[in-house]
C-alpha distance (Angstrom), angle and dihedral (degrees) to the residues before:
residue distance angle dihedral
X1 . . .
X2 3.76 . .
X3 3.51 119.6 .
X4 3.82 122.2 -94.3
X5 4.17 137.9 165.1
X6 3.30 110.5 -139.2
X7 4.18 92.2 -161.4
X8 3.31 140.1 46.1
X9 2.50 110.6 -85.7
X10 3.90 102.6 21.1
X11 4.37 118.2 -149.1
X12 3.48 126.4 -122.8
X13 3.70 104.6 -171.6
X14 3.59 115.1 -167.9
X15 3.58 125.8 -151.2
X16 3.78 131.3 179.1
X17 4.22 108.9 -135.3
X18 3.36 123.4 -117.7
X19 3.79 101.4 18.0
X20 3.28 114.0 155.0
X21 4.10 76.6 -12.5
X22 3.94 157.0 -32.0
X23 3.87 91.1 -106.8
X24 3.95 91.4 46.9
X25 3.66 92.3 42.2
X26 3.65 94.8 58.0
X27 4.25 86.4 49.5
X28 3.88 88.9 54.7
X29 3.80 94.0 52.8
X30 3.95 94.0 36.6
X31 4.37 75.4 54.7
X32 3.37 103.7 42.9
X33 4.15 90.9 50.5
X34 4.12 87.9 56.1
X35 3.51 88.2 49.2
X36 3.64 90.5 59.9
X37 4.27 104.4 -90.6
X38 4.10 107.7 162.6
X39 3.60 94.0 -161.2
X40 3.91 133.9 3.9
X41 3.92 123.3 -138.2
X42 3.47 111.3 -150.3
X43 4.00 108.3 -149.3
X44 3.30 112.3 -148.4
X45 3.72 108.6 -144.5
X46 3.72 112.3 -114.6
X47 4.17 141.2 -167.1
X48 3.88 89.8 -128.8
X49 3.29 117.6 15.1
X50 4.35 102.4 -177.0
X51 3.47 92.5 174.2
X52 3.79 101.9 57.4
X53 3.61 131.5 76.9
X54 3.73 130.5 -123.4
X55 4.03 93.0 -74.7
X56 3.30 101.4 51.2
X57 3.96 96.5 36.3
X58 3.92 83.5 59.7
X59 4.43 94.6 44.7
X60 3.96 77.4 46.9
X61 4.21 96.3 48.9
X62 3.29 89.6 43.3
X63 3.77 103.9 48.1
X64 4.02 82.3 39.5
X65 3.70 83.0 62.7
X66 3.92 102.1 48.4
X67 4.21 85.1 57.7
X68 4.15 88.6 -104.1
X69 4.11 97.8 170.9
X70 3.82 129.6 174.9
X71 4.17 84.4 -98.8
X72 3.56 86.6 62.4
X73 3.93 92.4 40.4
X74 3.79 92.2 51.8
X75 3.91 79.0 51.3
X76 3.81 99.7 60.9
X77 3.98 83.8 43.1
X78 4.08 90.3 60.8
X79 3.93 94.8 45.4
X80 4.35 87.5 49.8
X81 3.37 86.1 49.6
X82 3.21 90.9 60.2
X83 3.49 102.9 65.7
X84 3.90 109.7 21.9
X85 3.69 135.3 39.0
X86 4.12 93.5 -144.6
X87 3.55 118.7 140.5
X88 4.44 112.5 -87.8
X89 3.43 114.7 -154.6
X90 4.08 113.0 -177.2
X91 3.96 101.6 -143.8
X92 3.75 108.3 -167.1
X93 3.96 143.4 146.3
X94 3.95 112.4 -107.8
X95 3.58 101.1 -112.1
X96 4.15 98.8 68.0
X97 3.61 90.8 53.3
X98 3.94 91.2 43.2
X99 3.93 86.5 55.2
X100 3.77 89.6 44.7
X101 3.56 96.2 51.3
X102 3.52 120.5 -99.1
X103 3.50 105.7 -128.6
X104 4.22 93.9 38.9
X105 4.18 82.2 46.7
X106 4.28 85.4 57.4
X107 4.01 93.1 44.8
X108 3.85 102.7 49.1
X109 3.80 86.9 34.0
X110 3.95 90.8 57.9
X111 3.82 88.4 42.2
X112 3.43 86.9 49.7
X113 3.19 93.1 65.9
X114 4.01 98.9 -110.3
X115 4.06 119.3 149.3
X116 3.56 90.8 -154.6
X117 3.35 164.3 -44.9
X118 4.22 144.9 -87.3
X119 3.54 112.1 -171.0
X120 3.99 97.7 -168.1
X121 4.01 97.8 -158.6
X122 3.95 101.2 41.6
X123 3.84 111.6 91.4
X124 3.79 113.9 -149.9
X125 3.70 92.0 -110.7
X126 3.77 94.5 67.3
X127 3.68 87.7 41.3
X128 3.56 104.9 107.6
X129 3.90 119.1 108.6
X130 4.16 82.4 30.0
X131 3.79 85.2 63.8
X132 3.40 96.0 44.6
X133 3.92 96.1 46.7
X134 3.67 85.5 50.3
X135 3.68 106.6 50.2
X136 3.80 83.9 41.9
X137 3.85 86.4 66.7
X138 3.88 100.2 32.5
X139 3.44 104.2 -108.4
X140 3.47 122.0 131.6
X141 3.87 124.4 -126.1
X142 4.08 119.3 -127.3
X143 3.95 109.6 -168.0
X144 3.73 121.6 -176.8
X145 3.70 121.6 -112.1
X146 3.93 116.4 -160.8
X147 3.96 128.2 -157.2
X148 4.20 86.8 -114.4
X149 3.98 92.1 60.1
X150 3.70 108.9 113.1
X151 3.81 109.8 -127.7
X152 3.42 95.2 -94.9
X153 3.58 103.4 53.8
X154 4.80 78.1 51.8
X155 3.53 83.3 55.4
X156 3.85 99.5 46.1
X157 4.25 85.6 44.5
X158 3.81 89.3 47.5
X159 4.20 92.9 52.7
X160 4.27 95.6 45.9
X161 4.09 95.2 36.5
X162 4.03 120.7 95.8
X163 3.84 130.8 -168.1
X164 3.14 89.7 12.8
X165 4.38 154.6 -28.8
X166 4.28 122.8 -100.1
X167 3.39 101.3 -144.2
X168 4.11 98.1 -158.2
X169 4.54 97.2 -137.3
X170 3.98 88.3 -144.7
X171 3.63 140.4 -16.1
X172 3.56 131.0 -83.8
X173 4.16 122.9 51.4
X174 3.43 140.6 -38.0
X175 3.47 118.7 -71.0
X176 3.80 149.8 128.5
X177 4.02 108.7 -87.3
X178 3.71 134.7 -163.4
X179 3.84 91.0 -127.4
X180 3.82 134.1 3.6
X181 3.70 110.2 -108.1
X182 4.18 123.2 -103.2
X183 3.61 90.6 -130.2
X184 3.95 88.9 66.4
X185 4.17 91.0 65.7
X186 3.95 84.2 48.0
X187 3.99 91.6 49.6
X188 3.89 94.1 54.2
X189 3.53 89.3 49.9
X190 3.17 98.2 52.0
X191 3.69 100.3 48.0
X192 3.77 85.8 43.8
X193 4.08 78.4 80.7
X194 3.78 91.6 63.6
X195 4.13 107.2 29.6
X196 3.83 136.7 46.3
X197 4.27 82.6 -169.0
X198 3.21 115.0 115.4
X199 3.83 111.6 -102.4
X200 4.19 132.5 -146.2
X201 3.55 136.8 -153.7
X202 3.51 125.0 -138.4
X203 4.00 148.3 140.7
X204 4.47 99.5 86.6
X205 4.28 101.4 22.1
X206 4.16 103.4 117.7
X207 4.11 93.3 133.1
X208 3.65 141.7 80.1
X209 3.69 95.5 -125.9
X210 4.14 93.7 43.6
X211 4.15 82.9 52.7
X212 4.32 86.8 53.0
X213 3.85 87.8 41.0
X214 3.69 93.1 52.3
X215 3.68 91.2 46.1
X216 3.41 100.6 54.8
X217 3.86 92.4 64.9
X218 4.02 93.6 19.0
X219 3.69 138.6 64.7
X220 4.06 83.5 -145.7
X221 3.58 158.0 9.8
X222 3.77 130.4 -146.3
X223 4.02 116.6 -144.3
X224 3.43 122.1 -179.4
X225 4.37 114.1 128.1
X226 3.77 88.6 56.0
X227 3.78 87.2 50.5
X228 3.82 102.9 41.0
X229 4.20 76.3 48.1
X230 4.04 93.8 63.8
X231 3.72 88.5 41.2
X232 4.24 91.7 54.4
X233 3.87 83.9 35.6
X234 3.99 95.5 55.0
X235 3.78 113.8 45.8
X236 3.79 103.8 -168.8
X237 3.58 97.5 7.3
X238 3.73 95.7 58.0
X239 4.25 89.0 127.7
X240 4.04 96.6 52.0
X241 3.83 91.1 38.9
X242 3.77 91.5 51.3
X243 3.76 88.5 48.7
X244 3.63 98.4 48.1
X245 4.04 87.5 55.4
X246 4.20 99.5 42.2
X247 4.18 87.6 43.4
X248 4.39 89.9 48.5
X249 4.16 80.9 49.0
X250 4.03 95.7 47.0
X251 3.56 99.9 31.3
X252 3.98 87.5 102.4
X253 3.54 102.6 35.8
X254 3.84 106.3 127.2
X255 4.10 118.0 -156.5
X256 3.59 115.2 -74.7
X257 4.06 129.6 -111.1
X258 3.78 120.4 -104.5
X259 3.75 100.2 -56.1
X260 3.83 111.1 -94.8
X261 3.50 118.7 -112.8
């Protein structure tokens, strides 16, 4: 089904599989839905993950280190599916899915039950025989856009993405931030000029009023240090902590416009 917020602004919660486990992952995501979570990202845990800051480069070591692989990944993806309709978005680096196979990854991810897929490390220009694979398949392609792209590189991001654009709020790594950068207002509007997809923030949001600030110039916000906090925070309570947090985010979320594009 294609992917859709239904408030403004919408939730992307992501989580990073198998940390502390596949069982407890699946609880968190079940959790962070109720709570109010548009669309899940399901991290898959990686050897090196560049792009991540020092939260999520520990979820990731540590799932890395309980043998969490994309099988397992596309595992947690069938049991969700099972019981909600929310939007699943598999967030990985490129080499897991390269050692998978990238054309069995797209098949058993759309049978899954995934909408589709970020691949953090692959810019848009070396894109082709992903996008192809993908739209093969039916899943839709997400591809981050970053306030240093030049306008034509936005433009070029805009044309190839589906379901929707990640505008990245500031360079650097993931990672829970005091304030959300001004550039990220500027970066909407300026890929406003090339999409009518809805577009989320991420990289720094982890409070309620970051999630309003982002939503009164974004369709979205992405969350995902803050939550992969509560889970390291909340040993056997990972679920209810993670719901406590996404709920405190939503709880003012009012219903969405028409849906753009």
């Amino acid at each position: 089904m294609p992917i859709q917020f239904h408030k403004r602004p919408g939730l992307v919660a992501y989580i990073t599989c198998g940390d502390p486990d596949i069982e407890t992952t699946t609880q968190i995501i079940l959790a962070a839905v109720e709570a109010g979570a548009d669309i899940i990202e399901l991290g898959v845990p990686f050897s090196d993950p560049v792009a991540d800051g020092p939260v999520i480069q520990a979820a990731s070591e540590r799932a890395v280190a309980g043998g969490t692989s994309v099988k397992d990944v596309l595992a947690v993806a069938r049991e969700v599916r099972r019981h909600t309709d929310a939007g699943m978005i598999v967030f990985s680096y490129m080499n897991p899915l390269l050692r998978y196979g990238m054309e069995k990854f797209c098949a058993d991810a759309a049978a899954a039950g995934v909408d589709g897929v970020l691949v953090t490390d692959l810019p848009v220009e070396e894109a082709g025989p992903y996008l192809v694979a993908m739209a093969e398949h039916g899943l839709d392609p997400v591809f981050l856009a970053a306030p240093t792209s030049p306008d034509a590189r936005l433009k070029q991001i805009a044309e190839h993405s589906r379901g929707f654009v990640y505008a990245i709020s500031r360079t650097g790594i993931t990672g829970t931030r005091q304030e959300i950068a001004g550039d990220a207002k500027e970066l909407v509007n300026r890929l406003r000029k090339y999409t009518k997809l809805p577009i989320a923030v991420g990289f720094g949001v982890s409070t309620a009023e970051q999630f309003a600030e982002v939503g009164r110039f974004a369709d979205a916000a992405v969350v995902g240090s803050a939550i992969m906090q509560r889970v390291f925070d909340n040993p056997g309570n990972e679920a209810e902590a993670v719901k406590t947090f996404v709920r405190g985010l939503t709880s003012a979320m009012k219903p969405a416009a028409a849906r753009r594009g």
